[in-house]
C-alpha positions in Angstrom: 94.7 83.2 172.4 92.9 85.9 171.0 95.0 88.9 170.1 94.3 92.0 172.3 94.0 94.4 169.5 92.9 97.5 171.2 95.9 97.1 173.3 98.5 96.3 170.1 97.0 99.8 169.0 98.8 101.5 171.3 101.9 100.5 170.5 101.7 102.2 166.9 101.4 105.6 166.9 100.9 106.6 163.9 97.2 104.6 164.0 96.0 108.1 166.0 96.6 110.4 163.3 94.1 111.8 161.6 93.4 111.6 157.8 92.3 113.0 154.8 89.0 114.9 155.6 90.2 115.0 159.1 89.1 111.2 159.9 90.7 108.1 161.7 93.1 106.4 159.3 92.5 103.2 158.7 95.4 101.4 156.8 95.0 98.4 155.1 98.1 98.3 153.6 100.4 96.1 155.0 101.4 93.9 152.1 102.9 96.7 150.9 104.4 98.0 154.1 103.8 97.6 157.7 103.8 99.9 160.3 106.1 100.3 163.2 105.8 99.7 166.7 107.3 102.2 169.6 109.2 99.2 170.7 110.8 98.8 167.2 111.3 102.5 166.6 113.1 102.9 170.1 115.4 99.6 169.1 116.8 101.5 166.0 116.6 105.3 167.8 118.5 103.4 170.5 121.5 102.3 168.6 121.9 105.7 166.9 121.7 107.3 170.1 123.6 105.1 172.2 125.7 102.5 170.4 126.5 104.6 167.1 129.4 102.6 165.6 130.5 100.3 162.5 130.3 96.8 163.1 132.9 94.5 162.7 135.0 97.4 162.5 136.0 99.1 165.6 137.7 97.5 168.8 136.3 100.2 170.9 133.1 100.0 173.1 130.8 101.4 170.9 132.1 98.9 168.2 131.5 96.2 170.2 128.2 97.2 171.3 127.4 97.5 167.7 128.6 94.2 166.6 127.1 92.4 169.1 123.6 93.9 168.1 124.0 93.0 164.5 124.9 89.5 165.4 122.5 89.0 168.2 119.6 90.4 165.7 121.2 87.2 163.2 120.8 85.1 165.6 117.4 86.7 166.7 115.9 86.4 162.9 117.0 82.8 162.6 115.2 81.5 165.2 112.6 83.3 164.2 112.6 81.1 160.9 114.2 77.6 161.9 117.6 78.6 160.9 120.9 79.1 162.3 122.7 82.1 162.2 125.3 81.0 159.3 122.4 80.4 157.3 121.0 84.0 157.9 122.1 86.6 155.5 121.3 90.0 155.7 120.0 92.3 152.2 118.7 95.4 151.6 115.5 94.2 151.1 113.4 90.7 149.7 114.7 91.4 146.2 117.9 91.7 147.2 117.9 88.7 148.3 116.6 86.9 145.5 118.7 88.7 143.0 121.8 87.8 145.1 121.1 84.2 144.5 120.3 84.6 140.8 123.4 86.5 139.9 125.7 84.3 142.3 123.8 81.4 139.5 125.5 83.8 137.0 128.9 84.1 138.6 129.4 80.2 139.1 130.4 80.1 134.9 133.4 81.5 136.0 133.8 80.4 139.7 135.4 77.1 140.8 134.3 73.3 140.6 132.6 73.6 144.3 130.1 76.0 142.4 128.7 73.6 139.6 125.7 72.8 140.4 124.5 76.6 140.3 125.9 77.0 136.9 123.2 77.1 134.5 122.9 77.5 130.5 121.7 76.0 127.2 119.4 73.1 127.3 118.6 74.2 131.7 115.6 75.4 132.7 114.2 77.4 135.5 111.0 77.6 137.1 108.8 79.5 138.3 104.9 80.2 139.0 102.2 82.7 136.7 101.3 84.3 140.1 105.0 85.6 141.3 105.8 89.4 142.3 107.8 91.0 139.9 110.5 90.2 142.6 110.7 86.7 142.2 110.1 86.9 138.0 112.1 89.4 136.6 115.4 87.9 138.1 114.9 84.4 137.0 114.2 86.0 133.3 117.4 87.8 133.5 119.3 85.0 134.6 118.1 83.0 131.6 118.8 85.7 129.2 122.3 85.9 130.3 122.8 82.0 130.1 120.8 80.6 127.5 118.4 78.7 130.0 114.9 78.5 129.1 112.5 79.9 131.5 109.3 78.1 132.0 106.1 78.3 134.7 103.2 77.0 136.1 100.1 78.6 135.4 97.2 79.4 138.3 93.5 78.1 137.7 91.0 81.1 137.3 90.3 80.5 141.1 93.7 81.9 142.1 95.7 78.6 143.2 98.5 76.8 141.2 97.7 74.1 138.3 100.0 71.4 138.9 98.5 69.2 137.1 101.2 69.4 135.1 104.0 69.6 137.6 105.5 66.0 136.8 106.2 67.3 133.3 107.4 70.9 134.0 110.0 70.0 136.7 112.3 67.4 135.0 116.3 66.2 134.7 116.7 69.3 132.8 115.2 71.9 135.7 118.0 74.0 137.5 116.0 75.6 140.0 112.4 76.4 140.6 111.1 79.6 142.1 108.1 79.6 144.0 106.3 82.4 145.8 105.2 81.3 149.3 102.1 83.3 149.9 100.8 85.6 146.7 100.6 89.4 147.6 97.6 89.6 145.0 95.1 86.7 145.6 96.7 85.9 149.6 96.8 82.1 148.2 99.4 80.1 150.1 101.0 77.3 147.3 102.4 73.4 148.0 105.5 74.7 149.1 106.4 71.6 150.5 105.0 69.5 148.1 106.5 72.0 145.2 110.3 71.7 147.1 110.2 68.0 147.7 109.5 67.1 143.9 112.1 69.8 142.8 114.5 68.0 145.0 114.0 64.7 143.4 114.3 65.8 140.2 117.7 67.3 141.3 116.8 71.1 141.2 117.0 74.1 143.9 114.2 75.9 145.2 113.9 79.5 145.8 111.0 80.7 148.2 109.4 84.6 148.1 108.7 84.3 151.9 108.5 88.1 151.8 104.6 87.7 152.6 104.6 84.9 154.8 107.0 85.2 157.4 105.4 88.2 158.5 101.9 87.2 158.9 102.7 82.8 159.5 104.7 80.8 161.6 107.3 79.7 159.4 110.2 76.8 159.5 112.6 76.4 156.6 113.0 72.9 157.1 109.3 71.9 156.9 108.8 74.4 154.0 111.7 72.4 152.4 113.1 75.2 150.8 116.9 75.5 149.5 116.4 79.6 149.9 113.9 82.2 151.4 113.8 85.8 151.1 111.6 88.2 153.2 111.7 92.4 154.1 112.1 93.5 157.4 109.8 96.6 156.2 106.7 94.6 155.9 107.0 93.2 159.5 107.0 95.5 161.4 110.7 96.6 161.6 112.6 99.3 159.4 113.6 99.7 156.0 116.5 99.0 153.7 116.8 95.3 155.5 116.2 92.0 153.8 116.4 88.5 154.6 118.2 85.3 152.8 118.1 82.2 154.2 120.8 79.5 153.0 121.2 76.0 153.4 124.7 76.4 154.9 126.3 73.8 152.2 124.7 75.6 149.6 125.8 79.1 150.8 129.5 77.7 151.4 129.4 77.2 147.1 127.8 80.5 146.2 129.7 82.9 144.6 129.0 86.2 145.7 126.8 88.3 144.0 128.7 92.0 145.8 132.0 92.7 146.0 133.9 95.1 148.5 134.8 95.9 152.4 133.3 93.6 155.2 133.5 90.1 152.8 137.0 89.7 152.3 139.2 86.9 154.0 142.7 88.0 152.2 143.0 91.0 149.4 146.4 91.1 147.1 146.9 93.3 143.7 146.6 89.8 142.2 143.5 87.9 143.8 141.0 88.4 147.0 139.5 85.4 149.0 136.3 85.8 150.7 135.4 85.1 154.1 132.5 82.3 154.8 128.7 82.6 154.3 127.1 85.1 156.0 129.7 87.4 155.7 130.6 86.4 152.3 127.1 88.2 150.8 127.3 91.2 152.9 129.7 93.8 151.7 129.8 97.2 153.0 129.0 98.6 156.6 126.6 96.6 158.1 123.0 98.4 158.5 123.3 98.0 162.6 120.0 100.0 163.7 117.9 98.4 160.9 119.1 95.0 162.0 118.6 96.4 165.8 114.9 96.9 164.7 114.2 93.6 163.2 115.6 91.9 166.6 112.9 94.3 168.1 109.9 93.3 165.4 111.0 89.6 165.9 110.6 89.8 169.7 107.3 91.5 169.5 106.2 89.3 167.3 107.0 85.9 169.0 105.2 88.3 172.3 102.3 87.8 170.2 102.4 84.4 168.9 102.8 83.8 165.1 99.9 81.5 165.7 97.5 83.8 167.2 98.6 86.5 163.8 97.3 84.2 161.8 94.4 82.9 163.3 93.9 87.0 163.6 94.6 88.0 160.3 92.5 84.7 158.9 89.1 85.4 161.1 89.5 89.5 159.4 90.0 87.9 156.0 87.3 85.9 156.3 85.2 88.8 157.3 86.3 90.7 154.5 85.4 87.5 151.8 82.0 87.5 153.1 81.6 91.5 153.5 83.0 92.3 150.1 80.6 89.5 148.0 77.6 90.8 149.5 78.3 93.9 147.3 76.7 93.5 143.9 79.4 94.4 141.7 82.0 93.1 143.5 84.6 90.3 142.1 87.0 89.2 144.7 90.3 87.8 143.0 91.5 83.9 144.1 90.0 82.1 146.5 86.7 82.7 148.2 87.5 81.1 151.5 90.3 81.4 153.9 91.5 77.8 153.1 95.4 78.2 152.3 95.2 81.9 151.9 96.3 84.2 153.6 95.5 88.2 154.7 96.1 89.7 151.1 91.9 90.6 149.6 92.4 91.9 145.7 88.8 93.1 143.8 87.3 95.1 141.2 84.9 96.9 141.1 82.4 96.9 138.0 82.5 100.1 136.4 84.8 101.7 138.5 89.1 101.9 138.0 90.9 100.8 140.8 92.7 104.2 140.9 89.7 106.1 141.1 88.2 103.7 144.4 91.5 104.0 146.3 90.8 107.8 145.4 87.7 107.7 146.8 88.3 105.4 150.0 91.5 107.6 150.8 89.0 110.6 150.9 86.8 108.4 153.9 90.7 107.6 155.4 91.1 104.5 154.1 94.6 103.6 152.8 94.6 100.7 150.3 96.7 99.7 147.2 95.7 100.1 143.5 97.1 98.6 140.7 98.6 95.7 139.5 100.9 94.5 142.4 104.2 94.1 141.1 102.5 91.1 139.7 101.4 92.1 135.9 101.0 88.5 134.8 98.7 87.1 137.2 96.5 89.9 136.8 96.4 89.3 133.2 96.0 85.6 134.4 93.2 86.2 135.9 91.2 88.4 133.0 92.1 92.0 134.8 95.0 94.8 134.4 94.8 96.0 137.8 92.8 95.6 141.4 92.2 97.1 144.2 93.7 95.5 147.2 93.4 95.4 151.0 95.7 93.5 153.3 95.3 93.0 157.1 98.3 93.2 159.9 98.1 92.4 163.9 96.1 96.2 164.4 93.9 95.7 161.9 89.8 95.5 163.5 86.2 94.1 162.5 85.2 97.3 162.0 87.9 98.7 159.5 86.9 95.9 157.4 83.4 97.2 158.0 84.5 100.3 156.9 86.0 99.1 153.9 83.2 97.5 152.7 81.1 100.8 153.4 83.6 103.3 151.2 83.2 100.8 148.3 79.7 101.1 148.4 80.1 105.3 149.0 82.1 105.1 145.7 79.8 103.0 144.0 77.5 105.7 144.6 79.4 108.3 143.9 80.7 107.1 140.4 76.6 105.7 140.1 77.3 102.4 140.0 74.7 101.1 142.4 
């Protein structure tokens, strides 16, 4: 089915505003956020308004109302991804996420024998890829630095995709866990996931995924991806802020330590010791963030009223516009792949002659609302011979024509800067 874009329009209001220089806005920047639909707006307005309450908390109706939305959005998001709800843990955000497996790795030195095989240090090594957000980098450096594990990584060809050439080599007997980014935010190029888990898995080692950039645009299974962990941001589809995802293998969640300490966790709490209460609730101290949660359930459901399938096939027939519409442009070098073979909606370019800074100057004048820079993802850029890009990424209102009109302020500023 072909998504009824015009119609999708509607739904986000902020589409009919008008922009710099008094035109239409036309945002092409949903890798970095998403924008939100009235339905999702009116799930979160709707629990302030009418359901306003701590969950887990209160035995009152507004309590229960509450808790019953937090868990029923659990339970919404896990289906969403192949999981059941034990396995769902709500974060603050995709980093969160990550970082709460990576410091509950940290906390296992001093956490009992059902945590062992999370405890990493000399002579253990963890994995990761060159082309990884900061987000699913700098954690896995940090953890090494505080346990004398050596940090290691597979590099990408100058086409954008992983070299695993060397893969039998750099996952071994020695490799604790290996992190892996499930669809880059730079070049859109979706990795061997699978392939990646399944020979981490015989070597013995966990696998973190970055599904932050997947899950919103792909249909997505945790089982098939084979993943041990996934992370993802409610912000980037289509629901709130402040909300991440974790997904656990339940056996592996039961023998985390917990990475956050506090109210909401706890099982029993003496001057001497505390227990803590079983995965989900375990990782989620603090008041729960109901309406955010409330929203997600909302972005889920619209969503799967959409079918993931049809918002990909969407965002892949715009991408592939874009591939073809951006290298006609002489001065033009598109980042990764070329064609929309296992990639997804994420188009990063330079411009000869021209700093990315200075385009997304220039195409913000016509409207146009890209990101510059380097992506939370430093080393692949260096990877890949640049320090910085210009990047455009496509969501379920995105149109033919705004990609038309992308290609059309590159060549205004290539004019403008005399580059043509």
């Amino acid at each position: 089915m072909t998504l009824d874009v015009a119609r999708i329009r509607e739904d986000f209001p902020i589409l009919e505003r008008t922009a710099r220089g008094g035109g239409q806005l036309v945002y092409l920047d949903s890798g970095a956020t998403s924008q939100k639909p009235q339905q999702v707006l009116a799930a979160e307005q709707g629990m302030y308004s009418r359901s306003n309450a701590a969950a887990h908390r209160g035995t009152h109706l507004l309590g229960e109302e509450s808790t019953d939305a937090y868990e029923g959005a659990r339970a919404k998001v896990a289906a969403f991804i192949g999981a059941e709800p034990d396995e769902t843990v709500f974060t603050r955000n995709a980093t969160d996420a990550i970082n709460l497996v990576a410091y509950g790795m940290s906390n296992a030195a001093t956490s009992g024998p059902e945590a062992a095989r999370f405890r990493a240090g000399p002579g253990d090594e963890v994995l990761i890829t060159e082309m990884e957000h900061h987000a699913n980098l700098v954690p896995w450096q940090q953890l090494c630095q505080r346990t004398g594990a050596r940090l290691r990584w597979i590099p990408v060809t100058p086409e954008g995709r992983l070299d695993l050439a060397g893969l039998g080599e750099l996952i071994n007997s020695r490799t604790k866990l290996v992190a892996v980014t499930c669809q880059s935010n730079v070049t859109g190029t979706v990795p061997p996931v699978a392939e990646i888990a399944a020979a981490a898995h015989r070597a013995g080692a966990l696998v973190v995924g970055d599904g932050a950039q997947l899950v919103p645009h792909q249909p997505t299974d945790v089982t098939a991806l084979g993943v041990d962990f996934l992370a993802f941001s409610a912000h980037k589809m289509l629901a709130p802020y402040g909300l991440g995802v974790l997904y656990g293998r339940s056996e592996l969640l039961a023998a985390l330590p917990p990475f956050i300490t506090g109210g909401s966790m706890i099982e029993v709490v003496r001057m001497e010791e505390t227990t803590f209460l079983p995965p989900p609730q375990r990782f989620e101290a603090g008041v729960p963030p109901v309406a955010q949660a409330a929203g997600l359930s909302a972005a889920c459901d619209y969503l799967t009223g959409l079918g993931m399938e049809n918002v990909a096939a969407h965002e892949e027939a715009l991408t592939g516009h874009a591939l073809k519409a951006l290298a006609e442009i002489p001065g033009v070098r598109i980042l990764g792949p070329l064609t929309t073979e296992d990639r997804g909606g994420a188009v990063s370019f330079e411009v000869a002659g021209i700093h990315p800074h200075d385009l997304g100057q220039v195409l913000d004048e016509s409207g146009i609302a890209v990101r510059a820079g380097h992506h939370c993802a430093w080393p692949l850029h260096r990877a890949l011979g640049v320090q910085a890009s210009t990047r455009a990424t496509f969501y379920v209102y995105n149109t033919h024509d705004e990609v038309d009109a992308l290609a059309e302020g590159i060549r205004t500023a290539q004019r403008f800067f005399g580059e043509t």
